[in-house]
LOVOPA-213434 format. One record per residue (C-alpha): x, y, z; residue number from 1. Coordinates in Angstrom, 3 decimals. Layout:
N
{X=X Y=Y Z=Z i=NUM}
...
END
This chain:
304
{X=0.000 Y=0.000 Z=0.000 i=1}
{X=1.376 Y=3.290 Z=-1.208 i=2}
{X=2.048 Y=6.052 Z=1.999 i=3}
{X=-0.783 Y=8.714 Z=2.355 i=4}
{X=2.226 Y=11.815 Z=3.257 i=5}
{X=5.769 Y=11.682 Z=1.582 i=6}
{X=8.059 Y=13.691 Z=3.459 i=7}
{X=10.898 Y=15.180 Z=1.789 i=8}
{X=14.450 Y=16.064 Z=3.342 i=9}
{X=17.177 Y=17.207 Z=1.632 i=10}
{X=20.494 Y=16.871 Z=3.380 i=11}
{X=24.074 Y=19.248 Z=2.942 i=12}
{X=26.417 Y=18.155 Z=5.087 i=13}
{X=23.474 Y=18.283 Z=8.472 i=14}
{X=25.559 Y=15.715 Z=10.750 i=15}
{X=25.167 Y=17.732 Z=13.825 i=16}
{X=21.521 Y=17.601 Z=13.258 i=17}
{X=20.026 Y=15.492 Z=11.091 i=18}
{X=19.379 Y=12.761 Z=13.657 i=19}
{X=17.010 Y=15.153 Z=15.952 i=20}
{X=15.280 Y=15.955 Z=12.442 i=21}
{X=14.444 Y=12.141 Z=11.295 i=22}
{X=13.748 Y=11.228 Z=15.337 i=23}
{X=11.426 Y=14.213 Z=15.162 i=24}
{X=9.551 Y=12.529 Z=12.092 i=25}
{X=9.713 Y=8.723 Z=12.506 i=26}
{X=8.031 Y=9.610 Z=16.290 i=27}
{X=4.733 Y=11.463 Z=14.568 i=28}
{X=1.701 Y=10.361 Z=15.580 i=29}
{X=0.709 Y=10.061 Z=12.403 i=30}
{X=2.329 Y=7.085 Z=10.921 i=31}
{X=0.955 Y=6.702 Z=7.242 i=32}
{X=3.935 Y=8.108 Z=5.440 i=33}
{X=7.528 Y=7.511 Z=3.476 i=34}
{X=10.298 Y=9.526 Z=4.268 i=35}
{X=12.551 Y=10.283 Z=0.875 i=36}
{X=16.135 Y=11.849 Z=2.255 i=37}
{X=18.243 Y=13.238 Z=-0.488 i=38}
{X=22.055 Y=13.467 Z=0.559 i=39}
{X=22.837 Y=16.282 Z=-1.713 i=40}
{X=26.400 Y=15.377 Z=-1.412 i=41}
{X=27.291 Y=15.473 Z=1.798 i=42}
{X=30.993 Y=15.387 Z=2.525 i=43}
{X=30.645 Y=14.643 Z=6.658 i=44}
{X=28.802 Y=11.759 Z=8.437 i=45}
{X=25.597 Y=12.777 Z=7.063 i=46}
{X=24.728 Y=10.124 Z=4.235 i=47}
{X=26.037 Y=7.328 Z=6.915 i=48}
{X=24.094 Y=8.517 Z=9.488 i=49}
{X=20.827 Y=8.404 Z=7.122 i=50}
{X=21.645 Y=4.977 Z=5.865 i=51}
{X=21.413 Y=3.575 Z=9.492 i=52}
{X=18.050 Y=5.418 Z=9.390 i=53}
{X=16.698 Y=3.489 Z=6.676 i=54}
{X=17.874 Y=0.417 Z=8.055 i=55}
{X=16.177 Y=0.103 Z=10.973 i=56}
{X=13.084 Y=1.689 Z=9.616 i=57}
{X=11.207 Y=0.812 Z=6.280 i=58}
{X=9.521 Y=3.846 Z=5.807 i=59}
{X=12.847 Y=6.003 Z=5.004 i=60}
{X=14.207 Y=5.667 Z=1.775 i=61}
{X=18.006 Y=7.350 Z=1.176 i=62}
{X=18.925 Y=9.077 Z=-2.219 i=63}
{X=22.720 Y=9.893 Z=-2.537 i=64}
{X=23.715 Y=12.508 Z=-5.153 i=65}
{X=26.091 Y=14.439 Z=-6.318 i=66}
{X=25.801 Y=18.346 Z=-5.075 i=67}
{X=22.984 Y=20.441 Z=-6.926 i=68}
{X=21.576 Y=22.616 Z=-4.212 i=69}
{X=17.798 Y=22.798 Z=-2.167 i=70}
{X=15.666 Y=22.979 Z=-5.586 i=71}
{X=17.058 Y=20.303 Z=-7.460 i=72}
{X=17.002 Y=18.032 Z=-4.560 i=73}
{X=13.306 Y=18.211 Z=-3.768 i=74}
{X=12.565 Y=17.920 Z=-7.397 i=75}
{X=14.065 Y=14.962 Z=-6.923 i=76}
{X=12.118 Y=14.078 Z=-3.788 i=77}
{X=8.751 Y=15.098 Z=-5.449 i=78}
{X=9.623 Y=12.507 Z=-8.463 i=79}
{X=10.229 Y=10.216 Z=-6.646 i=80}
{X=6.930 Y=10.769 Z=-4.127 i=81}
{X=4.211 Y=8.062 Z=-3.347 i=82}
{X=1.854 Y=10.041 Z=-1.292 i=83}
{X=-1.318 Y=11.479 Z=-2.150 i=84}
{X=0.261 Y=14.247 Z=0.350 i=85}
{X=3.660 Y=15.796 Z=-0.028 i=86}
{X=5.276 Y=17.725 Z=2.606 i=87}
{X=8.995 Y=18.971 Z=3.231 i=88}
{X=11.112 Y=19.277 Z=6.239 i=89}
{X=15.058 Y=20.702 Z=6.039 i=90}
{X=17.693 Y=18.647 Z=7.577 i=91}
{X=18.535 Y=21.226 Z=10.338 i=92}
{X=15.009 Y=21.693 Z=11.761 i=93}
{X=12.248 Y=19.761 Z=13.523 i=94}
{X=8.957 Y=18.858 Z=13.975 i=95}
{X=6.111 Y=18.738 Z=16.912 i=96}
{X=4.532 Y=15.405 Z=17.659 i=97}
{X=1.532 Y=15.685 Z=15.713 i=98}
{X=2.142 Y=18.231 Z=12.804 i=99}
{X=1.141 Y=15.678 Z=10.219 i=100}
{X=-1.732 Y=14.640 Z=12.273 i=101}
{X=-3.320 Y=17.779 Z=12.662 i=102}
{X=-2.318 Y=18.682 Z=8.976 i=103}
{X=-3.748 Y=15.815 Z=7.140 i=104}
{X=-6.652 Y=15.146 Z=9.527 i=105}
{X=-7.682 Y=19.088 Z=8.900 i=106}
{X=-7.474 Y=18.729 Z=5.104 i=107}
{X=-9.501 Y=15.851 Z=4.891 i=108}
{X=-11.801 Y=17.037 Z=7.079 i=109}
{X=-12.167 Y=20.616 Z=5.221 i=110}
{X=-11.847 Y=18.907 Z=1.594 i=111}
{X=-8.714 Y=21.356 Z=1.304 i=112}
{X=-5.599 Y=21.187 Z=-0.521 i=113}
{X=-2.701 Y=22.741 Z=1.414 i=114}
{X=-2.635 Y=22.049 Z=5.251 i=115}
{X=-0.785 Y=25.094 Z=7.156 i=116}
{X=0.515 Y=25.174 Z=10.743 i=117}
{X=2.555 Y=27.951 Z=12.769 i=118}
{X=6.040 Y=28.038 Z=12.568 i=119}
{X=7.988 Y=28.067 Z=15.565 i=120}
{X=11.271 Y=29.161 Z=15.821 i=121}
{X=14.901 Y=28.570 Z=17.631 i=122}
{X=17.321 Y=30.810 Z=18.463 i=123}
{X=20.312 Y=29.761 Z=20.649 i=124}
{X=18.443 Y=26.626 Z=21.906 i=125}
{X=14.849 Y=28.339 Z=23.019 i=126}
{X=11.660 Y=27.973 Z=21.582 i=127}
{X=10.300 Y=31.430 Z=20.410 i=128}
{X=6.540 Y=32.474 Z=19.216 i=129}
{X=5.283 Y=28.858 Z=20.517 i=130}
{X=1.643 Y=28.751 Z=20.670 i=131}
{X=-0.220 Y=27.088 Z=23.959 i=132}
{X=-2.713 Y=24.717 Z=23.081 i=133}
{X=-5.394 Y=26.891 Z=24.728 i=134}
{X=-4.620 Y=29.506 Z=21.457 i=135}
{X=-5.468 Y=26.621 Z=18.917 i=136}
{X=-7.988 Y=27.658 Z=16.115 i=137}
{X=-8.907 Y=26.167 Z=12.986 i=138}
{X=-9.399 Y=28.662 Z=9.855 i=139}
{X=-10.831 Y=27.658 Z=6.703 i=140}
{X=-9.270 Y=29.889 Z=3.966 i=141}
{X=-10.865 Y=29.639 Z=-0.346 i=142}
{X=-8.697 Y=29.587 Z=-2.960 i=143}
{X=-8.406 Y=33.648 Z=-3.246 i=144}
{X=-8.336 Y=34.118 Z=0.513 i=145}
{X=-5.761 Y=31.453 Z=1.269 i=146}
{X=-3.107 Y=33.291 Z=-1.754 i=147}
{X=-4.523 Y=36.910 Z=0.172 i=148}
{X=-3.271 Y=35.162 Z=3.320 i=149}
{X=0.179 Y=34.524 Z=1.990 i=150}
{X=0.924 Y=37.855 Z=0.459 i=151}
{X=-0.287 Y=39.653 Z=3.859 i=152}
{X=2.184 Y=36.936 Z=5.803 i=153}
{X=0.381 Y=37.488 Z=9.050 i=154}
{X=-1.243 Y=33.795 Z=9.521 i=155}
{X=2.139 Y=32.453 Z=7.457 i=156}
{X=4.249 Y=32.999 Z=4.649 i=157}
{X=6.335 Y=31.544 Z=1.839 i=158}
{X=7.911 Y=28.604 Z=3.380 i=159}
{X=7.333 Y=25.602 Z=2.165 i=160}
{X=8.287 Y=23.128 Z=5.416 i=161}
{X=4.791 Y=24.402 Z=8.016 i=162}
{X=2.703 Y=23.412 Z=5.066 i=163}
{X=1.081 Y=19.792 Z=3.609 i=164}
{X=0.307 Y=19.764 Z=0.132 i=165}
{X=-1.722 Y=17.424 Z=-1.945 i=166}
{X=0.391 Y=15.976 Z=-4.569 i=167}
{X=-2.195 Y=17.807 Z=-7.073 i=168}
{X=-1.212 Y=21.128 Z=-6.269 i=169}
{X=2.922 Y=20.485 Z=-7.779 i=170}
{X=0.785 Y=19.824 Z=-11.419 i=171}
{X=3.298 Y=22.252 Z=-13.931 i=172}
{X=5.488 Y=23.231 Z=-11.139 i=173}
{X=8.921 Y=23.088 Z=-10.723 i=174}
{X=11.316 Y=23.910 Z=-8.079 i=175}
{X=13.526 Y=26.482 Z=-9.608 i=176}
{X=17.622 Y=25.325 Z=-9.756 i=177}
{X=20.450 Y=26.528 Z=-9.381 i=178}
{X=18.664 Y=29.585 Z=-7.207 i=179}
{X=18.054 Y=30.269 Z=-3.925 i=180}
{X=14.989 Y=31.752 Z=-1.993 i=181}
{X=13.104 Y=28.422 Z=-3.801 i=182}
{X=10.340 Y=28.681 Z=-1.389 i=183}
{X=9.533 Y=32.113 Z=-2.460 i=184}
{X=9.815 Y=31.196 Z=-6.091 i=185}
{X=7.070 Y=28.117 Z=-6.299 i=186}
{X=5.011 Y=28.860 Z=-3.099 i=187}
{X=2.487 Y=30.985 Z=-4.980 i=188}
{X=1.776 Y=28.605 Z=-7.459 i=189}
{X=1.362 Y=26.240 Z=-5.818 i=190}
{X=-1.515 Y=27.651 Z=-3.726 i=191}
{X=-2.948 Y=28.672 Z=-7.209 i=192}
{X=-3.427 Y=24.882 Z=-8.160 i=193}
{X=-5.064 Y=24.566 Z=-4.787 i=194}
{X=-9.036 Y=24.999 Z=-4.458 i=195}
{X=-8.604 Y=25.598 Z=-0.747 i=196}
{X=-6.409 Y=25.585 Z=2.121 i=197}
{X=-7.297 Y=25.110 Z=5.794 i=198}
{X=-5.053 Y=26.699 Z=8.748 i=199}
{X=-4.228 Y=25.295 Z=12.270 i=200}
{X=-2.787 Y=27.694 Z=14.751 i=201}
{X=-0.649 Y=25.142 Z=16.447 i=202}
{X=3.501 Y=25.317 Z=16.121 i=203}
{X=3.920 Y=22.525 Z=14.285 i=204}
{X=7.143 Y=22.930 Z=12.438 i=205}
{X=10.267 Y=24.267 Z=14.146 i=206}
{X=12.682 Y=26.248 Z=12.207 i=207}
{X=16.497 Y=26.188 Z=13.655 i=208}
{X=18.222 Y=29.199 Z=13.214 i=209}
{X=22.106 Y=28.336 Z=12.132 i=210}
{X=24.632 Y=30.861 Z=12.317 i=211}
{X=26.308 Y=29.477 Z=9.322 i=212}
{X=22.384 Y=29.565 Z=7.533 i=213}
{X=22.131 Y=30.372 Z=3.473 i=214}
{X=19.816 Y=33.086 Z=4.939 i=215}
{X=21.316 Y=34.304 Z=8.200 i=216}
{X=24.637 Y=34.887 Z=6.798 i=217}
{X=25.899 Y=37.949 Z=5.630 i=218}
{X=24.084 Y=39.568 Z=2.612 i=219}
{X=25.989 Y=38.529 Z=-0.933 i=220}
{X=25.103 Y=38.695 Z=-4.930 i=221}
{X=22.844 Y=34.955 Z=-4.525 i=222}
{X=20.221 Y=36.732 Z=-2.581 i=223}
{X=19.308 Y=38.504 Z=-4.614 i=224}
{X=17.639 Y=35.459 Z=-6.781 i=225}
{X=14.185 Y=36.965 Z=-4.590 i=226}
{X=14.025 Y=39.559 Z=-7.375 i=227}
{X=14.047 Y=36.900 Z=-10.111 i=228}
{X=11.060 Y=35.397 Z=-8.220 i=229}
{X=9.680 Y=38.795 Z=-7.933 i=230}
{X=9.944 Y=38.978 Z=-11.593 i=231}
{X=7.662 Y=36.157 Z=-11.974 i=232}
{X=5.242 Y=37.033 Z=-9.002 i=233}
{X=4.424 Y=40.306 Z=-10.054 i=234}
{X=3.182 Y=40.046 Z=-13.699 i=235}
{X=1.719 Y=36.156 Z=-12.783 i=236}
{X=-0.340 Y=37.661 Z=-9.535 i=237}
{X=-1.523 Y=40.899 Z=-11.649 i=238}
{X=-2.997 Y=38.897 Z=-14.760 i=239}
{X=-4.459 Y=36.238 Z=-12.747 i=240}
{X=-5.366 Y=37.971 Z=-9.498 i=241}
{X=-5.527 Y=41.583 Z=-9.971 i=242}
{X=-8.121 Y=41.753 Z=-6.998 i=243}
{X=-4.535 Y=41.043 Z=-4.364 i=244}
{X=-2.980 Y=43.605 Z=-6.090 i=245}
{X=-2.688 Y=45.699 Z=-2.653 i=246}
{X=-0.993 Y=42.605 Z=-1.084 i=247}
{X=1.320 Y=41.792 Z=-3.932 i=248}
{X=2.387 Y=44.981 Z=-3.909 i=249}
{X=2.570 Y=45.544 Z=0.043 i=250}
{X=4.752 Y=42.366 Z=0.309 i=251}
{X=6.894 Y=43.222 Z=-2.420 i=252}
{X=8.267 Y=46.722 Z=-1.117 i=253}
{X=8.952 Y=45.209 Z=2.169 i=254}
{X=11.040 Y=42.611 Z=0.744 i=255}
{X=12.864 Y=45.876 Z=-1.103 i=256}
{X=13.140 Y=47.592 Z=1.992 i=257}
{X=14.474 Y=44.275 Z=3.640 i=258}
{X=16.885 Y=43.395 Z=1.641 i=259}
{X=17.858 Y=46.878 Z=0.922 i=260}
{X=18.581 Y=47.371 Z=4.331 i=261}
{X=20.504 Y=44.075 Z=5.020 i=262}
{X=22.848 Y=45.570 Z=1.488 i=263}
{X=23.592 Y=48.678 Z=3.232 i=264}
{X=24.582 Y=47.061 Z=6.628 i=265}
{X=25.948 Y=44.271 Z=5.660 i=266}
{X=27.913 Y=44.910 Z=2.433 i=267}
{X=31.215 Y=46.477 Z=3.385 i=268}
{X=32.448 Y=47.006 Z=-0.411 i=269}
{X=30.596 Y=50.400 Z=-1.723 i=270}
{X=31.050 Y=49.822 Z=-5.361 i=271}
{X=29.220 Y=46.038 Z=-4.883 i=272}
{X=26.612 Y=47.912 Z=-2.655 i=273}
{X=25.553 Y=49.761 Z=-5.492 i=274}
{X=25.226 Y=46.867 Z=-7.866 i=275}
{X=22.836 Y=44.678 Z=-5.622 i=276}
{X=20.684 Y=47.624 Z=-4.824 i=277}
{X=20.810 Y=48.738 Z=-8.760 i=278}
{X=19.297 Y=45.169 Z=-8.806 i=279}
{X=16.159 Y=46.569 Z=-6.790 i=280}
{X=16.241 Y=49.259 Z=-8.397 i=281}
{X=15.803 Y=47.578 Z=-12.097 i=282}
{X=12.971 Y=45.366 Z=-10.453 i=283}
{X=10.969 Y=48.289 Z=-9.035 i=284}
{X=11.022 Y=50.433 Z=-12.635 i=285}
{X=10.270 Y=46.972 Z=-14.380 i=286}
{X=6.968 Y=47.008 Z=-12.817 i=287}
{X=6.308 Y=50.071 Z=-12.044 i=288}
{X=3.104 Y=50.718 Z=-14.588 i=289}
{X=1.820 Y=47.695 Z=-12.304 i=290}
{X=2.233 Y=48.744 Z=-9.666 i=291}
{X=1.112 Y=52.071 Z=-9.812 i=292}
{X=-1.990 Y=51.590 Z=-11.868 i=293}
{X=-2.930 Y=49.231 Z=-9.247 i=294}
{X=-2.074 Y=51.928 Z=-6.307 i=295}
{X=-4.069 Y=54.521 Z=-7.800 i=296}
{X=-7.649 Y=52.641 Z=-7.363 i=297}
{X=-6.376 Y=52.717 Z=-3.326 i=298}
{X=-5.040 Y=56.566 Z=-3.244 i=299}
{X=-7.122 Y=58.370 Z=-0.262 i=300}
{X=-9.667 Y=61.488 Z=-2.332 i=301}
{X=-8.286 Y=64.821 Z=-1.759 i=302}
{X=-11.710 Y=66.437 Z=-0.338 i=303}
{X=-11.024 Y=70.212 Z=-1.469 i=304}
END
């Protein structure tokens, strides 16, 4: 019998803590699922350390490659899926006891798509923004309300790993390689193959921040592969969904004031500064008509 959830993990070199990760998801209480790592070329203990995962249990499966980054390796894991469910957990972070539980039993439950929990966060070893169980709620979210939702990034954002997806929703998409900020990149469609999406305010997915993390390092030229997403987000979310203009837009210039700020604090050379924020720059103008058109149906009426 085929597993109702595949869980995808790719692995770079993780020895330190890919163990807590794979404990984390062999102990769910939901136990209906295969667990696909990808050992995207590890060159420490990692790939052994998975192997003697899949030994002693069935449901993980080990795929050793050679290095090609986060994208290529879940387009891997995807291929190779079973499930009528896919989700996706990094090698460095963890999840709660009954994440897939209360993400599977919710979408069948709501007939929806994409499952969505809270995600938790560690710093230094402590749990931050955890949610009691006395704040759980379940909200229901339509197929325009759930992309609204993700735009406005209050209930949750691009990242892939606090969500469950059925496999229906990765129809035409593709994780894109050879960049980074993947999540960012793919998130958004796949939410518009989904007819509905149901979220559970419960911390179900912990998120481990490394100090040697692609996106907690110091700023440099590969982050900027947001504004190649952004090239795609902008002119896909204003022919199909003009109506979340406002939120498009909104989350767009705080991701150029974000990462604008991060270039001007952390990028010591003056002459590279300028090039990453000409970057912005060229993505702002490209869209500009968009964006402004849009703006103008929200600009406050000058009463005199």
């Amino acid at each position: 019998m085929d597993p109702v959830i595949s869980i995808i993990v790719p692995v770079h070199n993780q020895e330190r803590f890919i163990g807590k990760c794979l404990d984390s998801i062999l102990s769910q209480s939901f136990t209906h699922f295969e667990v696909i790592v990808i050992n995207d070329g590890s060159t420490d203990r990692s790939g052994i350390i998975c192997d003697a995962y899949a030994k002693q249990d069935q449901r993980v499966t080990v795929l050793h490659t050679t290095y090609s980054g986060v994208s290529s390796s879940r387009n891997k894991g995807v291929q190779a899926a079973r499930g009528a469910y896919i989700g996706f957990v990094d090698g460095d972070d963890y999840v709660e006891g009954r994440m897939y539980e209360w993400l599977y039993r919710t979408c069948q439950e709501t007939n929806s798509d994409i499952g969505i929990c809270k995600l938790g966060r560690e710093i230094d070893g402590r749990l931050v923004n955890h949610s009691s169980p006395e704040e759980l709620y379940i909200q229901e979210l339509g197929h325009q309300e759930a992309l609204r939702h993700l735009f406005k990034g209050y209930l949750y954002r691009f990242s892939l790993c606090n969500k469950l997806f059925k496999r229906s929703c990765f129809a035409g998409v593709m994780f894109p390689e050879g960049r980074i900020h993947e999540d960012l990149a793919i998130t958004y469609h796949l939410f518009a193959n989904a007819n509905q999406a149901v979220y559970v305010h419960y911390t179900g997915y912990v998120y481990v921040k490394q100090d040697n993390s692609i996106l907690t390092a110091h700023y440099y030229e590969k982050r900027l592969d947001a504004f190649t997403a952004w090239n795609e987000i902008i002119p896909f979310m204003h022919t199909h969904y003009p109506q979340l203009a406002v939120e498009v837009n909104t989350c767009f210039a705080y991701q150029c004031v974000d990462h604008a700020y991060y270039i001007v604090n952390q990028v010591q050379v003056k002459k590279r500064q300028k090039q990453y924020l000409a970057v912005i720059q060229t993505c702002i103008r490209q869209h500009d008509h968009l964006i402004r058109k849009k703006a103008a149906y929200h600009l406050p009426i000058d009463p005199s």
